[in-house]
N, CA and C of each residue as an Amber inpcrd file, in Angstrom:
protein
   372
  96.1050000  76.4120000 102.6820000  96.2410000  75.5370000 103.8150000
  97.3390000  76.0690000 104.7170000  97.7110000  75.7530000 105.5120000
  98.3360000  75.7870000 107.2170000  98.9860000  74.8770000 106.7870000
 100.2070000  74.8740000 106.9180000 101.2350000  73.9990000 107.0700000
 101.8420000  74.3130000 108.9300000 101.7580000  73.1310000 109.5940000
 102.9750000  73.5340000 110.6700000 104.2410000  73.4810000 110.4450000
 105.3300000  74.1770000 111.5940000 106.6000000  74.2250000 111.0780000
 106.8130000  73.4310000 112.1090000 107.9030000  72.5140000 111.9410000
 108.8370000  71.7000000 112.6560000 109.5850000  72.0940000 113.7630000
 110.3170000  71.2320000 114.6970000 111.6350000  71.6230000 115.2320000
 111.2750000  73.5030000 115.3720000 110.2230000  73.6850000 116.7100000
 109.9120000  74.7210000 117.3270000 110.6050000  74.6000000 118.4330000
 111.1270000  75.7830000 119.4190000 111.3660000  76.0490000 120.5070000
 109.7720000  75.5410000 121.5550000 110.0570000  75.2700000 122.4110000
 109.2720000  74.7970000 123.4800000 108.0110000  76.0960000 123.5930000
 107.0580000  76.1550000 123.6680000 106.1900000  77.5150000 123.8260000
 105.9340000  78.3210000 122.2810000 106.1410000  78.3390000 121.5060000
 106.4520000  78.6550000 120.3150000 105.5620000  77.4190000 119.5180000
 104.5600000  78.3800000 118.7870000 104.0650000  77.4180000 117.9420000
 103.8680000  78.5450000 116.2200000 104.1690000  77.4680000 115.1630000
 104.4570000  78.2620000 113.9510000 103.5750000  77.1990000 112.6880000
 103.4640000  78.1360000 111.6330000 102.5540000  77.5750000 110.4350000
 103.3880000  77.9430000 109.3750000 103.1910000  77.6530000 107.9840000
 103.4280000  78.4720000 106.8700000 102.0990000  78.5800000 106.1600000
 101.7030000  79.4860000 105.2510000 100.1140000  79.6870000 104.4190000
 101.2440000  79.1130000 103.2710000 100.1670000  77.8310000 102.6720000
 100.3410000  77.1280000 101.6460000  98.9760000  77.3500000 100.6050000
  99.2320000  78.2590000  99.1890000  98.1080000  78.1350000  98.5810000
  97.5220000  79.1730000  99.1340000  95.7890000  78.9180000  98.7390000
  95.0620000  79.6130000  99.3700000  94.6300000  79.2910000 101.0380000
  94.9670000  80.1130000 101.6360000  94.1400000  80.1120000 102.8950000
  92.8640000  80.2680000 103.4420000  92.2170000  79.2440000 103.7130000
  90.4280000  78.9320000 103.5920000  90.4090000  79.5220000 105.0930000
  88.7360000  79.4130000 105.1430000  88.5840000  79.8390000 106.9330000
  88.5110000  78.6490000 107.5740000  88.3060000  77.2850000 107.0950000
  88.3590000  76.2950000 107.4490000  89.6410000  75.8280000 108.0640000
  91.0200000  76.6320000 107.4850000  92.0920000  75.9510000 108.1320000
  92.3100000  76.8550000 109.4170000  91.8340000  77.9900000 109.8700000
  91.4280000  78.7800000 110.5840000  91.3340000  77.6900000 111.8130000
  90.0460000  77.3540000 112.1470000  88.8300000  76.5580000 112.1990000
  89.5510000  75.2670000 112.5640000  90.3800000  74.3320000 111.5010000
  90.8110000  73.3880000 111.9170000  92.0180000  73.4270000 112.4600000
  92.8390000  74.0190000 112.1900000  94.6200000  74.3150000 112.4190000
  94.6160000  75.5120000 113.5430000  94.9710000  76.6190000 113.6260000
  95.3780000  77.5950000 113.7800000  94.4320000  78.1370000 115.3020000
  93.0920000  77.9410000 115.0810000  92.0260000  77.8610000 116.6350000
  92.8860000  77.6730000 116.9890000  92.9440000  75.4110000 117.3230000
  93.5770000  74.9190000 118.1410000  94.3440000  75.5890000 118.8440000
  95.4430000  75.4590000 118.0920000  96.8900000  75.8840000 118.4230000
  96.7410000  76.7900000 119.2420000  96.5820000  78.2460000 119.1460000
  95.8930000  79.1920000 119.3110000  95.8830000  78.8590000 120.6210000
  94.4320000  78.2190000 120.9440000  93.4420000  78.1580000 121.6940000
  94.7360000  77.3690000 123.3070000  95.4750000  76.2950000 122.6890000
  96.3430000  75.8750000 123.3310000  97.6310000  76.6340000 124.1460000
  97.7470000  77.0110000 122.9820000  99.0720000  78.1810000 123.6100000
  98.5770000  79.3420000 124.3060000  97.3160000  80.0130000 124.4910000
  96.8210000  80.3240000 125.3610000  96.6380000  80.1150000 126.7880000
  96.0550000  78.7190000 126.7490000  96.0530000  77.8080000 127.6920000
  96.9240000  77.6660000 128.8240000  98.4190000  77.6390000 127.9750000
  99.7490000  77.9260000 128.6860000 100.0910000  79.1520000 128.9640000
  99.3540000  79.8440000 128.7180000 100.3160000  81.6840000 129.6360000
 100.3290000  82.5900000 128.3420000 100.5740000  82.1500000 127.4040000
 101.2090000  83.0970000 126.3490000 101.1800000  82.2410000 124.7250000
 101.2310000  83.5320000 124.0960000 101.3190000  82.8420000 122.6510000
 102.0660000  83.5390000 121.6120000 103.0820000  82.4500000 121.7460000
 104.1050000  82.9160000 120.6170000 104.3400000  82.0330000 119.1110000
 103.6990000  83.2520000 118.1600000 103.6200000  82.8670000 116.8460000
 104.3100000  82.7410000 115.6070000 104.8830000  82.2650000 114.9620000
 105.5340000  82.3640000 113.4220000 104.7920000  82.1760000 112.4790000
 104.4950000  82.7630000 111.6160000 103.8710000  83.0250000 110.8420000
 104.1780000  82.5480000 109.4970000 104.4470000  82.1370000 108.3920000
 104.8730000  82.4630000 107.1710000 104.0520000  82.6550000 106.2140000
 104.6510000  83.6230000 105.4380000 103.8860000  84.0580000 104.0400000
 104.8010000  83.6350000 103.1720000 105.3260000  83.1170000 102.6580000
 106.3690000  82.8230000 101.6140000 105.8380000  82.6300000  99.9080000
 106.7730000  81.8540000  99.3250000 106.4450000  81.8170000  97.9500000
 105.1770000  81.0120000  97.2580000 104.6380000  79.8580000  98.1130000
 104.0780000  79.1240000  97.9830000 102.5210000  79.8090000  98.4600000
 102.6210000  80.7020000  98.9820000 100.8450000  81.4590000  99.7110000
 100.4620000  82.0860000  98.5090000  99.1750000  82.0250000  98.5720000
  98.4530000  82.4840000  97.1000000  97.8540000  83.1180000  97.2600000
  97.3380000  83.4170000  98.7220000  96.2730000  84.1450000  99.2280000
  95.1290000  83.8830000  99.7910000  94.1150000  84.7410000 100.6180000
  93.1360000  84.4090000 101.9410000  92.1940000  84.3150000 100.5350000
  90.8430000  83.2280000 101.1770000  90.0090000  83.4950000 100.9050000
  89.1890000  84.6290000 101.4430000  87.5870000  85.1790000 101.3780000
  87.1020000  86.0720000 102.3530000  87.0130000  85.8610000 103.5510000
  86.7490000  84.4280000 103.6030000  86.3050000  83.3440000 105.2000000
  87.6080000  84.0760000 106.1630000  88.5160000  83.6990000 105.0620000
  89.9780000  83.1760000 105.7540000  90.5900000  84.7170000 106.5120000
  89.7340000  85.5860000 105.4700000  90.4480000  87.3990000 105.8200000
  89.7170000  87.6250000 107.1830000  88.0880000  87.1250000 107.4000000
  87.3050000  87.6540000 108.6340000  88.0690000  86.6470000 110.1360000
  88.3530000  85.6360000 109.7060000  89.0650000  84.7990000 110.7880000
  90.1140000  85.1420000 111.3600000  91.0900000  85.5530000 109.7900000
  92.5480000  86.5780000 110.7970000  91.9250000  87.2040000 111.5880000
  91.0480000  88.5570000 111.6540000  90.6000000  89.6560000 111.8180000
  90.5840000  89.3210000 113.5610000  89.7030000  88.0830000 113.9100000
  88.9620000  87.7390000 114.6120000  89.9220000  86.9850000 115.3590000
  90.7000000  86.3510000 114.5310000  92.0860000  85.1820000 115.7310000
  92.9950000  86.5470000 116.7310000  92.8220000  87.5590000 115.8810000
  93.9150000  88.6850000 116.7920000  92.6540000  89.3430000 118.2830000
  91.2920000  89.1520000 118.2090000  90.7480000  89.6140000 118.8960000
  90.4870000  88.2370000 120.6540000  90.8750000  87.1090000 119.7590000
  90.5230000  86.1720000 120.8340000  91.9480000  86.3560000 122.2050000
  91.6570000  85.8830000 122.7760000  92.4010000  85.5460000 123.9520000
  94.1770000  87.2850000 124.2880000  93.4310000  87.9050000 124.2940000
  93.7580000  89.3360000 124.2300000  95.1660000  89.6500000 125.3900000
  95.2610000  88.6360000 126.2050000  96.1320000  89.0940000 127.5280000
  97.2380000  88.4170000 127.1910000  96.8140000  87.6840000 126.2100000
  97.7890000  86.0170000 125.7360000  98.7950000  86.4780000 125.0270000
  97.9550000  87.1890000 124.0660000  99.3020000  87.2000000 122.9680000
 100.4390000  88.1880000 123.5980000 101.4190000  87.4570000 123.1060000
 103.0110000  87.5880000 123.7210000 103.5960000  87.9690000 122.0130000
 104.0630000  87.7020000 121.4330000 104.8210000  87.7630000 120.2400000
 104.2140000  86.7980000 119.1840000 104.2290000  87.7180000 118.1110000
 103.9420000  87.5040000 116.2070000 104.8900000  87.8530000 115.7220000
 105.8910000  86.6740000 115.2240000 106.8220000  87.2610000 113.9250000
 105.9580000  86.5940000 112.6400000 106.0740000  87.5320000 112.0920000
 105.6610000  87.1850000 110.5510000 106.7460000  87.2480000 109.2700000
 106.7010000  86.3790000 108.8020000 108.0410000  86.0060000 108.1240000
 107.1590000  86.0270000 106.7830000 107.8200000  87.0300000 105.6150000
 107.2470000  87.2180000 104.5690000 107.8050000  88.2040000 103.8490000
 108.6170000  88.7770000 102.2310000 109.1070000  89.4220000 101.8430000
 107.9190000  89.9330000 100.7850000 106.6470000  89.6450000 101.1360000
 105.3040000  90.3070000 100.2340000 105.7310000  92.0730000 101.0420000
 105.8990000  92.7970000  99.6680000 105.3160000  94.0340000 100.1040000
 104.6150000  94.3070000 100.5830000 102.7440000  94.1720000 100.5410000
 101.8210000  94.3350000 101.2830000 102.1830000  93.9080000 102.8660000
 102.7690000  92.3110000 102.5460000 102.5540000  92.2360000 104.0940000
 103.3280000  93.6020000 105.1690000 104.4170000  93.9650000 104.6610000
 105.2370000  94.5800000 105.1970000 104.3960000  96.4090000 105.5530000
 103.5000000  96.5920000 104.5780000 102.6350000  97.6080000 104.4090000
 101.8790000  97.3330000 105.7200000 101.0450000  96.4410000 106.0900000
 100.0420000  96.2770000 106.7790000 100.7100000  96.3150000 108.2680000
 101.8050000  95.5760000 108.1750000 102.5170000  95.8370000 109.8830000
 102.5670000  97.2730000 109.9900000 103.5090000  97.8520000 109.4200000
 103.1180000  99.2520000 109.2710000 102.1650000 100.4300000 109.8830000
 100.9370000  99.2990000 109.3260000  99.8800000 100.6220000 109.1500000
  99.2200000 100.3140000 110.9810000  99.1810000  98.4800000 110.6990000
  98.0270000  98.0400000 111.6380000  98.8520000  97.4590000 112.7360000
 100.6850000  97.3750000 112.7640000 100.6480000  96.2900000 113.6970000
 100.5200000  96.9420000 115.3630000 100.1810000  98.0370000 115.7200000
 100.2050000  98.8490000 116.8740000  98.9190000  98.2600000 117.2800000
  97.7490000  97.3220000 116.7740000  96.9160000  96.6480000 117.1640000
  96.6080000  95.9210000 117.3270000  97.6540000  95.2000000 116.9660000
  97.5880000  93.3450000 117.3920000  98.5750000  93.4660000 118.6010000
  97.6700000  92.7400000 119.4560000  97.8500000  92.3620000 121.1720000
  99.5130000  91.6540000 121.0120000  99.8910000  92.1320000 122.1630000
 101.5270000  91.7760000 122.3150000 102.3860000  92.2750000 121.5100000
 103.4450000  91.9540000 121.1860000 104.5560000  92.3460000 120.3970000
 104.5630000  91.4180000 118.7540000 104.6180000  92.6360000 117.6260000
 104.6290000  91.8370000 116.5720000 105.6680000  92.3380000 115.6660000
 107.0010000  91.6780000 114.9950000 107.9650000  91.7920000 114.3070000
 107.9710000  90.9130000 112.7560000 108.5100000  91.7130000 111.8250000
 108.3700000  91.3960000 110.6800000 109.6910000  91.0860000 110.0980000
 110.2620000  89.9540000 109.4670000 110.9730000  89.5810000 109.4480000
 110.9740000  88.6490000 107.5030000 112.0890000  89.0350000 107.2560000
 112.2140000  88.7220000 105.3930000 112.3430000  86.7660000 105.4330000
 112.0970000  86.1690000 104.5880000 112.1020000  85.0070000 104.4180000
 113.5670000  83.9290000 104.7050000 114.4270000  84.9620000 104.5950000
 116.0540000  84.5330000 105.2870000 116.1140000  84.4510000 106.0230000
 114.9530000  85.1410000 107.1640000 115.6740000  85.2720000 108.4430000
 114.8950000  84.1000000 109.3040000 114.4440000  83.1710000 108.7060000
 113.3570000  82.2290000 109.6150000 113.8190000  82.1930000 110.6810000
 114.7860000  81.5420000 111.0000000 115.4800000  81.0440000 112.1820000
 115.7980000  82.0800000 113.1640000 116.1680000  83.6310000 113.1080000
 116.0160000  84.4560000 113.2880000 114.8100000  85.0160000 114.0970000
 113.7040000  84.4400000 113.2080000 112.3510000  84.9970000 113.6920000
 111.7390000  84.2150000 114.5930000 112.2430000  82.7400000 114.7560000
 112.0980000  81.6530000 115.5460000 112.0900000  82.2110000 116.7910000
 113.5080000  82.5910000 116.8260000 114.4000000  82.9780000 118.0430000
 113.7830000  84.2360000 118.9650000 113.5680000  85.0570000 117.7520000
 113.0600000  86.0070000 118.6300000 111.4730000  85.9210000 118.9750000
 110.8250000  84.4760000 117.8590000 109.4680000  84.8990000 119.2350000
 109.8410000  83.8600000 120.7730000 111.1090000  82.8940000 120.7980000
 111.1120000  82.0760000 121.7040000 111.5730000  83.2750000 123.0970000
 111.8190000  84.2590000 122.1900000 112.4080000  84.9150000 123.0310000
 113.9930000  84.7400000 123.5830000 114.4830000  84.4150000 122.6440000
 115.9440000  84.1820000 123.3390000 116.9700000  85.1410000 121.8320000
 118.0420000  84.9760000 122.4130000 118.7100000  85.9670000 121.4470000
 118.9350000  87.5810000 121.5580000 118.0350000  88.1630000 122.1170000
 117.5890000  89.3930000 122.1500000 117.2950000  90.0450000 120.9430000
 117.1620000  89.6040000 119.9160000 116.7190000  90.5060000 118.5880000
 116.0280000  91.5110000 118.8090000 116.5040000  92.8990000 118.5950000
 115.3080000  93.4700000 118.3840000 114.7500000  93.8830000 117.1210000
C-alpha cells in the first residue's frame, strides 16, 4: 500500500510503500496525485522505500514503469528515500531516464529529501 506523508511543503506531494505494493494503489493513490500535481505546472515527488516495503507486485512493477512515462514535461523532481541496495543500484543504472531531476537519498535524510524536492535549501 501507499501511505501519504504528512506536513508536505506546498507543491510537493510524497507516499511511503507499505508492504506489498499492488497496481491498484497505483490506480487508486499515486495516478491521482500524480495526475494533480501535474495539473499545477510540475511534480515534485518523495518517495519512500523504507523498512516496512516488502515489495511490488507484477501489476505494481508495469505501473511504476508507466507513471514515469505519463505527463513527461511535468516531472520536476523525484527524491527517493530508501537505504535498499537495489534501490540505490537502479538510480544508478536507470535514473538518466526518468523525466526531470531524480535524487536518492538514505532513510535519515527524509527531511532533507523533502527540502530538496520543495526545492529550497539548495541540496545538491
Amino acid at each position: 500500500m501507499l501511505q501519504p506523508l504528512d506536513d508536505l511543503p506546498p507543491g510537493v506531494i510524497g507516499f511511503e510503500a507499505v508492504g506489498e505494493v499492488e497496481a491498484d494503489d497505483y490506480e487508486r493513490v499515486l495516478d491521482p496525485a500524480v495526475d494533480a500535481a501535474a495539473g499545477d505546472g510540475r511534480i515534485r515527488l518523495v518517495y519512500v522505500l523504507g523498512d516496512r516495503f516488502t515489495g511490488y507486485s507484477a501489476g505494481a512493477a508495469w505501473q511504476d514503469t508507466r507513471l514515469g512515462l505519463t505527463h513527461l514535461k511535468a516531472w520536476d523532481r523525484l527524491a527517493l528515500v530508501s537505504d535498499l541496495d537495489w534501490v540505490e543500484h537502479l538510480v544508478g543504472l536507470f535514473g538518466w531516464m526518468v523525466p526531470g531531476d531524480v535524487k536518492l537519498f538514505g532513510l535519515n535524510e527524509l527531511p532533507r529529501a523533502i527540502d530538496w524536492a520543495a526545492g529550497d535549501g539548495g541540496v545538491a
